[in-house]
C-alpha positions in Angstrom: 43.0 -181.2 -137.3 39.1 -181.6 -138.4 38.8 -184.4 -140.8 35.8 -183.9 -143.2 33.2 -186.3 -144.8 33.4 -186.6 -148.8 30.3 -184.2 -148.5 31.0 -181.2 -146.8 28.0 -179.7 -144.6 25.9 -176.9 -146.5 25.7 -174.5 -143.9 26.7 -171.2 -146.1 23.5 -172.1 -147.8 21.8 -170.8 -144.8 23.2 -167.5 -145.0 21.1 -164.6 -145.7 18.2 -165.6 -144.0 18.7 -162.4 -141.4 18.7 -165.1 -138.6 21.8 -165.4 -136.3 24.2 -168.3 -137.6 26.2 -169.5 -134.6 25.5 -169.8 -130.9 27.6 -167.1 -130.2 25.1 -164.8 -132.5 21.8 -166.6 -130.2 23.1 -166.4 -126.9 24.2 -162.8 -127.6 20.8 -162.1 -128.8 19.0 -163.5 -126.0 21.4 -161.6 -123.5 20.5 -157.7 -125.1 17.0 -157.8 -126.1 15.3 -155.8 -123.8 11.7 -158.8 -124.3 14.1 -161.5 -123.4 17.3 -160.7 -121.6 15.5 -160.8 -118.3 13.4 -163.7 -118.9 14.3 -167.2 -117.0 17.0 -169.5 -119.1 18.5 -172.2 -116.4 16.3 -173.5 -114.1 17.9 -176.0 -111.5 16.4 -176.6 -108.0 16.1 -173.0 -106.3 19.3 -171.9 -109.0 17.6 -169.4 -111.3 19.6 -167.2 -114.5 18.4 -165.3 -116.9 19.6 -164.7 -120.7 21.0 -162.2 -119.7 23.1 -163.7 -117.1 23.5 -166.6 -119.4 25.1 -164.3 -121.7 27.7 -162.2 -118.9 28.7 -165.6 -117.5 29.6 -166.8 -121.1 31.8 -163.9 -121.7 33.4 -164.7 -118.9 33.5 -168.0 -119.2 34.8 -167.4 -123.0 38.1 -165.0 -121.5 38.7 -168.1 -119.4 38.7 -170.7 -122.0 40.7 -167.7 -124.2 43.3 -167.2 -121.2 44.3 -170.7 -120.6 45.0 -172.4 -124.0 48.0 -174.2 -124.9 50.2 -172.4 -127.4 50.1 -174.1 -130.7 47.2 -176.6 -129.4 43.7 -176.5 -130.7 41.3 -175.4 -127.9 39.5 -178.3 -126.5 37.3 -178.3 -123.5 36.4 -181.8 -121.9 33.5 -181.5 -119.4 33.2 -184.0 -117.2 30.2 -183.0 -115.3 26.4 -184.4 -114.3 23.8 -182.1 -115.9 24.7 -178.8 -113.6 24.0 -175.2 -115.2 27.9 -174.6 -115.4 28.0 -177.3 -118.5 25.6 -174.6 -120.4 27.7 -172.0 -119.3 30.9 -174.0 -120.9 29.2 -174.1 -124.1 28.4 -171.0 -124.0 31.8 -169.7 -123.1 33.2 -172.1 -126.1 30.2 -170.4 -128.6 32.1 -167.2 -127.6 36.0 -168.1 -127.9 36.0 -170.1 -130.8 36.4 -173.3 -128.7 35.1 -177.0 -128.9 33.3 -178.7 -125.7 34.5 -182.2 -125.4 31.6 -184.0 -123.8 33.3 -186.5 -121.6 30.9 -189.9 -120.7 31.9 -189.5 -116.7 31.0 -193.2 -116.7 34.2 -194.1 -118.3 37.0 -195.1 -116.3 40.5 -196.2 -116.5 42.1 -196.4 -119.6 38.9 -195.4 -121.6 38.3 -192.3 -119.4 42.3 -191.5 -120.8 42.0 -191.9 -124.4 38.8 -190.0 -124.5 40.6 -187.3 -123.1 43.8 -187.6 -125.3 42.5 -188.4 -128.4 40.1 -185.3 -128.7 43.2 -183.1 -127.5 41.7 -181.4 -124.5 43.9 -178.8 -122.8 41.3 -177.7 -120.3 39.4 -180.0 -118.5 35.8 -178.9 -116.1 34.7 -181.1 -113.6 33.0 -181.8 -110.1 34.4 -182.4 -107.3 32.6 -186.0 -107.1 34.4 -186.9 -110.3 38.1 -186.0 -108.6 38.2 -189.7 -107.7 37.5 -190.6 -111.4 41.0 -188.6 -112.3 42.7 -189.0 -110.2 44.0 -192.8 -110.2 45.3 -191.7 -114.1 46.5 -187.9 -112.8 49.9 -188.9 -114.2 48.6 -190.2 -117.9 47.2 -186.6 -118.0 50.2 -184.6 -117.8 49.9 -182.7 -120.6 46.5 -180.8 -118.8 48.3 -178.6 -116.0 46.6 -177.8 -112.4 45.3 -174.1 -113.3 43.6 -175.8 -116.5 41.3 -178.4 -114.1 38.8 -176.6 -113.2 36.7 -177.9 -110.1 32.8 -177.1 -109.9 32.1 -177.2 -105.9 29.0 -174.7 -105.7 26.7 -178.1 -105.5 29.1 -179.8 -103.5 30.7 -177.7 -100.9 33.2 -178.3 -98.1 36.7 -180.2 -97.9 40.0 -178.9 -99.8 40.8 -180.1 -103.6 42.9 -183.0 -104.1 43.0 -181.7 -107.8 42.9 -178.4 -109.8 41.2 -175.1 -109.1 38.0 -173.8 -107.8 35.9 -172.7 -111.0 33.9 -170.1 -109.4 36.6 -168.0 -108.0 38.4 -168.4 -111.8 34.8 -167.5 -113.2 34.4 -164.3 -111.3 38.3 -162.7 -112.0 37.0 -162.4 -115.6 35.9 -159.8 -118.1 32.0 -159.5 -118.7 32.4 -158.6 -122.1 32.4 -160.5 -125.3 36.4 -161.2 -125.7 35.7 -160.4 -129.9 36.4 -163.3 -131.2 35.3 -164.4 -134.9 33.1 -167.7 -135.5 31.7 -168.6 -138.6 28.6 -171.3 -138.6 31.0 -174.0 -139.8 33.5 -174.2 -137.3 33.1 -177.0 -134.9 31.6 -176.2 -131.6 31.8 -179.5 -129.7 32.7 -183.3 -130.2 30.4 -186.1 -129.7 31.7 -190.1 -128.8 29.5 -192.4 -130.7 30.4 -195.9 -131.6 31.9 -197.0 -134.9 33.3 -200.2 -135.9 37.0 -199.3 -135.1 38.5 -200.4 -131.6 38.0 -197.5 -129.8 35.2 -194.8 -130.1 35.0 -192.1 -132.1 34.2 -188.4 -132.0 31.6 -186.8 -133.8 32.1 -183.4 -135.2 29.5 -181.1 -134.8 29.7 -177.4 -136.2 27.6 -174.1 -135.1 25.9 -174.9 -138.3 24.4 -178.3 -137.3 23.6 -177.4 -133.7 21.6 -174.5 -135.3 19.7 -176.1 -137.9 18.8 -179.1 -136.1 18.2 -177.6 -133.2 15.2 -175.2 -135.7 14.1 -178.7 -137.1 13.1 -179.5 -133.3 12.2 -176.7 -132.3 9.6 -176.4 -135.2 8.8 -180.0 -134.7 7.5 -179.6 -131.4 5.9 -175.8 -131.8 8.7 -174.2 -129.1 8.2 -170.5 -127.9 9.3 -168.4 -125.7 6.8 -169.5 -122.8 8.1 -173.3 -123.1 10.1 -174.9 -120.5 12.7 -177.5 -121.6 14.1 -180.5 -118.8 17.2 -181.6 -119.3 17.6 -184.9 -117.8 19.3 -187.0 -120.8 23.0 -186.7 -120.6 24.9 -183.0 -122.1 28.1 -185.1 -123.4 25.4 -186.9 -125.6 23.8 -185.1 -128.9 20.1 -185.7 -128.1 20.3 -183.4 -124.9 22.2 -181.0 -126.8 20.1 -180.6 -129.7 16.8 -181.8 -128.8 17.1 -180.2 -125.1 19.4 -176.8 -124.8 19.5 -175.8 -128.2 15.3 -175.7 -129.0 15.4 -173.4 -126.2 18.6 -171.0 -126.5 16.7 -170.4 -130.5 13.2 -169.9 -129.3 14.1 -167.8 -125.9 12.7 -170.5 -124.4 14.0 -172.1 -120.3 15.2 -175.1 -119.6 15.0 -177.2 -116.3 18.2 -179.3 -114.7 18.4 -182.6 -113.1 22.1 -184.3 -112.5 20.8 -187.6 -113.7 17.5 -188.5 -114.8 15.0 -190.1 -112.1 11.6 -191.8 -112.8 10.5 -191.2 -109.6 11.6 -187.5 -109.4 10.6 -187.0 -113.3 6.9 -185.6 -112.8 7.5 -183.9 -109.7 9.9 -181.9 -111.6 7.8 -181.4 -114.7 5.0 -179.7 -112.0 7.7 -178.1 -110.5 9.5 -176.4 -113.3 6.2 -176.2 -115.6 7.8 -178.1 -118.3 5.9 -178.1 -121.3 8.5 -180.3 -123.6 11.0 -183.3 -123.0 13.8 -185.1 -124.7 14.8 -188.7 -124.4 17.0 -191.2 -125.9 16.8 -195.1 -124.8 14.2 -196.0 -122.2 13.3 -193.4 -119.7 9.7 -193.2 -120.6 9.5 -196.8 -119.9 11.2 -196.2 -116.5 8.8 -193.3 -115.5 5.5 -196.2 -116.6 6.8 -198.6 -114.3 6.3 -195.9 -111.0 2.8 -196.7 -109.5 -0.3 -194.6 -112.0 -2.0 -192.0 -110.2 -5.7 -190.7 -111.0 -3.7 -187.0 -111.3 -0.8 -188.6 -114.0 -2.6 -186.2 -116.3 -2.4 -182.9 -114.6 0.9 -181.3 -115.6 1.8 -179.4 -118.1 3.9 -180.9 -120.3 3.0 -180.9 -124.2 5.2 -182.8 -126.0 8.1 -185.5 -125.5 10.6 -186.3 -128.2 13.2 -189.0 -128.7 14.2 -192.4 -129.8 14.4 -196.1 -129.3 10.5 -195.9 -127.5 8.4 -198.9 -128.8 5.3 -198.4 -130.0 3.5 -199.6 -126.9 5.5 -197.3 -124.3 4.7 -194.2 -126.3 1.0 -194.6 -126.7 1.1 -195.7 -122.9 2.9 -192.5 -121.8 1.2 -190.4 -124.1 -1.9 -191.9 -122.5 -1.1 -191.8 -119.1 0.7 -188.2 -119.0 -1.7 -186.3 -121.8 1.0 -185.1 -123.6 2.5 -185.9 -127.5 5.2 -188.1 -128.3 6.8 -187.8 -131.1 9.4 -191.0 -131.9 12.7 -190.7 -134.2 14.8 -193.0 -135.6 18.7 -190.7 -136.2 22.3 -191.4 -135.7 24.2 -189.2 -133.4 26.4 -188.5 -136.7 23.1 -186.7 -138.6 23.5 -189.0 -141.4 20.0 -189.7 -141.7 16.4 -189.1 -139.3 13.2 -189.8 -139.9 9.8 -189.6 -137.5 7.7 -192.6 -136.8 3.3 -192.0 -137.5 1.3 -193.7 -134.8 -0.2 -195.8 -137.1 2.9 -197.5 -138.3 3.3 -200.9 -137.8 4.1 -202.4 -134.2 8.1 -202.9 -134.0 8.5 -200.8 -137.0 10.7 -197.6 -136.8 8.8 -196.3 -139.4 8.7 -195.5 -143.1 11.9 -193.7 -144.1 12.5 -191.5 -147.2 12.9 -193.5 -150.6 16.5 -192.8 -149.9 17.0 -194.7 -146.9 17.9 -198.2 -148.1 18.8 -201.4 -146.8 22.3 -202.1 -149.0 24.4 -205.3 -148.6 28.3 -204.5 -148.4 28.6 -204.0 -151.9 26.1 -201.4 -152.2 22.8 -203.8 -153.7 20.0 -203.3 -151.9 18.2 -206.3 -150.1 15.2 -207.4 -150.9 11.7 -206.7 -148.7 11.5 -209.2 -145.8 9.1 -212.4 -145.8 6.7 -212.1 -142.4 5.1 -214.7 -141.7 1.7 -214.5 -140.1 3.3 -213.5 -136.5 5.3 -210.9 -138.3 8.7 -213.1 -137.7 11.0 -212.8 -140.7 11.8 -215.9 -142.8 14.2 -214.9 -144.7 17.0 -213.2 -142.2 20.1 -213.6 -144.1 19.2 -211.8 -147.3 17.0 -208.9 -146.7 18.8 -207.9 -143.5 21.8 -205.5 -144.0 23.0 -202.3 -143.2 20.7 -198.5 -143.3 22.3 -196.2 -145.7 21.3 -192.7 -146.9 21.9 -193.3 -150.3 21.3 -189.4 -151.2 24.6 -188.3 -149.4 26.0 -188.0 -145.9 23.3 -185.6 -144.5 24.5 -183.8 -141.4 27.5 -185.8 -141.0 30.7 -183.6 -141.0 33.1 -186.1 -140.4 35.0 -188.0 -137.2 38.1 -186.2 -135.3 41.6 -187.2 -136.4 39.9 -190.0 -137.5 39.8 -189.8 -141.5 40.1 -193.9 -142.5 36.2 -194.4 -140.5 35.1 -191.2 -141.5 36.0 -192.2 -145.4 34.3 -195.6 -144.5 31.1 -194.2 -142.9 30.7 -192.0 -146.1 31.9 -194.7 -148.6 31.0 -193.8 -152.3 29.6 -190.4 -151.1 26.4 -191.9 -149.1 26.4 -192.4 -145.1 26.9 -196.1 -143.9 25.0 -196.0 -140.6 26.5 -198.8 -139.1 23.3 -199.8 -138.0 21.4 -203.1 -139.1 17.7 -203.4 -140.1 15.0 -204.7 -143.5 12.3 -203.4 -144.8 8.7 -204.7 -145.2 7.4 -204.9 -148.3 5.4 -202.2 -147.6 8.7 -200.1 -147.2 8.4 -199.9 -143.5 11.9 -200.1 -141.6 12.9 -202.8 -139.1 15.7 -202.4 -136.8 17.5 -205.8 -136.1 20.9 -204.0 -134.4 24.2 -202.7 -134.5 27.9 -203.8 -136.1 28.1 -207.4 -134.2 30.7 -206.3 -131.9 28.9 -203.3 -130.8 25.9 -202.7 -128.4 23.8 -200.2 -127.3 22.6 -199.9 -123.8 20.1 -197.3 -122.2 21.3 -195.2 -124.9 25.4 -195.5 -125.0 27.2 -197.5 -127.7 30.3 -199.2 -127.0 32.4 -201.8 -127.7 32.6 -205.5 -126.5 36.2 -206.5 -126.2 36.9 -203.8 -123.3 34.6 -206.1 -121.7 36.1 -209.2 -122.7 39.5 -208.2 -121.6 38.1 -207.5 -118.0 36.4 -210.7 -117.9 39.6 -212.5 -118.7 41.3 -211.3 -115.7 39.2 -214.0 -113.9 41.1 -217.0 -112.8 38.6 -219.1 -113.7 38.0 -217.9 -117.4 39.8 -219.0 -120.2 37.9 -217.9 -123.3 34.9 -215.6 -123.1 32.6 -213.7 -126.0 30.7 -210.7 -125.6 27.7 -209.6 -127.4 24.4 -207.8 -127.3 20.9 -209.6 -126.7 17.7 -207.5 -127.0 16.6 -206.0 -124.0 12.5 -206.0 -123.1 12.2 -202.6 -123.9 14.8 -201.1 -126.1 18.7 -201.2 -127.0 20.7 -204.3 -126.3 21.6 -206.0 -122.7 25.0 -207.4 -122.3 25.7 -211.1 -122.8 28.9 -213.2 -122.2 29.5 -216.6 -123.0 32.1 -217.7 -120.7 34.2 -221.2 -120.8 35.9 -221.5 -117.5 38.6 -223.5 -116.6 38.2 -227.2 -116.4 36.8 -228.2 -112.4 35.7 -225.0 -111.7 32.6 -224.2 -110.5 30.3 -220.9 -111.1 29.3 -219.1 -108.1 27.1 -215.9 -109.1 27.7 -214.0 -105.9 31.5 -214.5 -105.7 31.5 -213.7 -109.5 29.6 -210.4 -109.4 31.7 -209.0 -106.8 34.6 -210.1 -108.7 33.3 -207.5 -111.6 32.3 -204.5 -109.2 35.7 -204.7 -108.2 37.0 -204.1 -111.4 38.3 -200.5 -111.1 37.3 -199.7 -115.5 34.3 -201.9 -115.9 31.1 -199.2 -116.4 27.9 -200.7 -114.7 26.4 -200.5 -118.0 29.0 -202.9 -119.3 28.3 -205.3 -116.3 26.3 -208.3 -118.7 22.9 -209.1 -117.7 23.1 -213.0 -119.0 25.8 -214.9 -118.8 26.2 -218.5 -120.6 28.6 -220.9 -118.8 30.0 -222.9 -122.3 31.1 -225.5 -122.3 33.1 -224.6 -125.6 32.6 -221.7 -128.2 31.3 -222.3 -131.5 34.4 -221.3 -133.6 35.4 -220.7 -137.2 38.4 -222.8 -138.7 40.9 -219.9 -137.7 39.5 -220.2 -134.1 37.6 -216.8 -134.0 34.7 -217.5 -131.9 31.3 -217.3 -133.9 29.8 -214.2 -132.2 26.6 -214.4 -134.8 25.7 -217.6 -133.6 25.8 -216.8 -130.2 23.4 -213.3 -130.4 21.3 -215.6 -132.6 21.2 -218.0 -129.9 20.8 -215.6 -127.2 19.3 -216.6 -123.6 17.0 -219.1 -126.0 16.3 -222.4 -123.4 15.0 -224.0 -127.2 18.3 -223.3 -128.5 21.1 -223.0 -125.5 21.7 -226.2 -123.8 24.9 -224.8 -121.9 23.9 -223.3 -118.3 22.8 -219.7 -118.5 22.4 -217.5 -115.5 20.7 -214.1 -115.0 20.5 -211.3 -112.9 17.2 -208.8 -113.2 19.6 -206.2 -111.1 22.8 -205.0 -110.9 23.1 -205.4 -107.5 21.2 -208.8 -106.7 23.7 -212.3 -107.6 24.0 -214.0 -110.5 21.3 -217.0 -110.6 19.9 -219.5 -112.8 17.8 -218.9 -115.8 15.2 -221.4 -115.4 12.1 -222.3 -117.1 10.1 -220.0 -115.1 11.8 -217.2 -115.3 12.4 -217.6 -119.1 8.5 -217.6 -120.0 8.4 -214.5 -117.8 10.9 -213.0 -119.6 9.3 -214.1 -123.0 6.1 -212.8 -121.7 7.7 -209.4 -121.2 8.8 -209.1 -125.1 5.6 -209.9 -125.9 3.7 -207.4 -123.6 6.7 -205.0 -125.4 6.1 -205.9 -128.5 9.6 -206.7 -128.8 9.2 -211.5 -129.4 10.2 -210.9 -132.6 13.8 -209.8 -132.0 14.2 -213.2 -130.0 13.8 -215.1 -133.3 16.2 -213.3 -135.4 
């Protein structure tokens, strides 16, 4: 079942054009013309292949999908891979059978890693044979996917027999190279997306032929693509950015795009020399990760062009612009395509830019809030009324609803514009400020998710009685992870003891591991007894405003140890070098 917005997506109005309309219609193209069938596509270490290839390996990979479906069930593909060229090949393959590509977040685990997989109804699932040991620990909560349908990449990691499913190559090569003939039309979905929301669990974004294609053109356009562009793909493919900002500029243009696993600051440039890429796509912070490897007098002597993405402060961009000679070009977008809009250079520092007169700030019932008070530092003075939630007031945009999910998807489109969920105010210039997410929500290095998983892990400590999770601004961009934690009466806090205590949890992500932790010594708590989680993000790490002990840890791996004075004004020198103070007031 697809559950649709109150505004459907307009993609017959595209029709005509002469264009191709699905992916199906692209990759086919790319694979037959004689100028571009032979021309390089993947590109991933010493791996090379063609359209053309690209286009023989989807057939196959479409007869495979086609072959191994469950009677009566939709067809639902969850990839749980790193960035390899077989997850282009799956989409491709799904472009070709009709089928949806589950993008599955292979830092999930647990419980979490289960209901992605249940409640998008996959009935084939591709993996890597380093993410066996994610599966299997809930083999038996997966029953419903049988062995022939887990298909195991091992080409990039050879040697040793399967614990779980079936070699993919071998099931790859047994089939047909031709197109298995089935009909797509631009509007049928092509793959789901898990984004946040402000239900209990995540949800999945739709996301039709229709949308991949015309956002992928808008890119494309944006950022002058050809055919002699190189693409490098080192954001995540379960998440929308590297799909539509990454792949899909160069499956429309006949363009190639470079592979990494995972992104790498230090391996980022030698790459872009390597592979000649001339255009990048980010989400989060990587560009601030590549500025802190050491600047060399040659930075400037590669060919990139162009990067595009979101969440990069105004400092980092002209920095990396700057240091690398290339464009950056700076969105602020959903992952639902409910509403986009580019930031200028010369917008205001810790703006996100000035959005289309339809973009509003609304309170919850639907009145907008009024322009925001700076004062001479730029801090807000008047918080509570001009900050509220960004809404495209004009309509949902590109939003075509969230799987088996109609009651958010009827809330995210309430009275027939898109909610986004996310929190901001506007100058009185009409320039947008982004202040965060739903209050139980946050939004590290790119991924949204939940606090209470978190919570409910943190509560399996003895010592912890009542905890609260919530997001803090981190020095560059996104949220950081902060718990306040009231432990049981005599016990004492010992960071190293604690942090191995959460790497040994078997379904806490590394990005849900908190960064600051605040040792209360009770929570501030409404009448019903519901902690006060606005309090504490407005209190933060603040030593003006926390008197409770607060510890810190810069690293994941290093122990938990006090935030003192020192390191405080070196944190709060950090925002400021980020242009990111402001966000410690509010």
């Amino acid at each position: 079942m697809i559950d649709s917005p109150q505004q459907s997506a307009p993609w017959s109005a595209a029709g005509g054009t002469g264009q191709p309309e699905t992916l199906a219609e692209w990759i086919r193209r790319n694979g037959t013309d004689p100028s571009l069938r032979d021309r390089p596509f993947i590109l991933f270490g010493d791996f090379r292949m063609s359209h053309g290839e690209y286009y023989r390996r989807s057939c196959q990979c479409a007869h495979l999908w086609l072959g191994r479906r469950r009677p009566g069930a939709p067809l639902h593909v969850g990839v749980l891979l790193d960035n390899l060229p077989e997850y282009l090949v799956a989409f491709g393959g799904a472009a070709l059978a009709g089928a949806v590509i589950v993008g599955i977040n292979p830092i999930q685990r647990g419980q979490h890693l289960v209901r992605d997989i249940a409640h998008t109804d996959c009935c084939l699932l591709l993996t890597e044979s380093r993410h066996l040991e994610l599966l299997l620990p809930v083999r038996d909560q997966l029953a419903h996917i049988p062995d022939e349908n887990i298909l195991v990449v091992t080409r990039w990691d050879p040697g040793g027999s399967l614990p779980l499913g079936v070699p993919w190559e071998a099931a790859l090569d047994a089939q047909p190279r031709e197109e298995p003939g089935v009909h797509v039309d631009p509007g049928d979905p092509i793959c789901l997306v898990f984004t946040s929301g402000t239900t209990g669990a995540p949800k999945a974004v739709i996301i039709s032929h229709w949308r991949m294609r015309s956002t992928g053109a808008h890119i494309a356009q944006v950022m002058e693509i050809g055919r002699e562009d190189v693409g490098y793909l080192a954001m995540p493919l379960f998440h929308a950015n590297s799909q539509q900002c990454g792949f899909m500029p160069a499956l429309l243009r006949g363009a190639a795009v470079a592979m990494i696993r995972k992104f790498s600051r230090r391996q980022w440039l030698a790459d872009v020399r390597r592979y000649g890429v001339t255009y990048f796509n980010y989400t989060g912070k990587p560009l601030a990760y590549i500025l802190t490897t050491p600047r060399q007098p040659d930075d400037a002597a590669n060919p990139l062009r162009v990067a595009y993405g979101n969440e990069g402060s105004h400092r980092i961009t002209a920095e990396f612009a700057e240091r690398f000679g290339c464009t950056v070009i700076d969105a602020f977008g959903a992952s639902e395509g409910g509403l986009g809009f580019t930031r200028a250079p010369t917008d205001p520092p810790g703006s996100v830019g000035k959005p289309p007169p339809e973009v509003k700030v609304l309170r919850p019932d639907g009145t907008e809030c009024p322009p925001a008070v700076l004062d001479a530092r730029g801090y807000i003075q008047n918080a509570e009324e001009a900050i509220g939630e960004i809404v495209n007031t004009a309509g949902v945009g590109k939003f075509e609803g969230y799987y088996k999910n109609p009651e958010a998807t009827r809330q995210r489109t309430r009275g027939g514009m898109y909610w986004s969920g996310d929190f901001g105010y506007k100058d009185a210039d009409g320039y947008l400020y982004f202040t965060g997410r739903d209050p139980s929500w946050l939004r590290v290095d790119g991924e949204n998710f939940l606090a209470r998983p978190i919570e409910d892990i943190l509560l399996r400590h003895p010592d912890v009685y009542l905890c609260c999770v919530y997001g803090v601004p981190d020095v560059q961009a996104g949220d950081r992870v902060m718990a306040a934690l009231v432990l049981a009466e005599g016990a004492s806090f010992d960071g190293t003891a604690f942090l191995r205590f959460l790497q040994a949890q078997p379904d806490l992500s590394p990005k849900w591991v908190p960064t600051y932790l605040r040792l209360a010594r009770d929570l501030p708590r409404t009448a019903t007894n519901k902690p006060l989680v606005q309090q504490l993000r407005r209190e933060k790490f603040r030593l003006d405003c926390v008197t409770d002990p607060l510890y810190w840890h810069e690293r994941a791996d290093e122990p938990y140890r006090p935030l003192d004075r020192d390191a405080y004004e070196k944190l709060c020198a950090a925002f400021r070098n980020a242009g990111r103070e402001h966000l410690l007031l509010l």
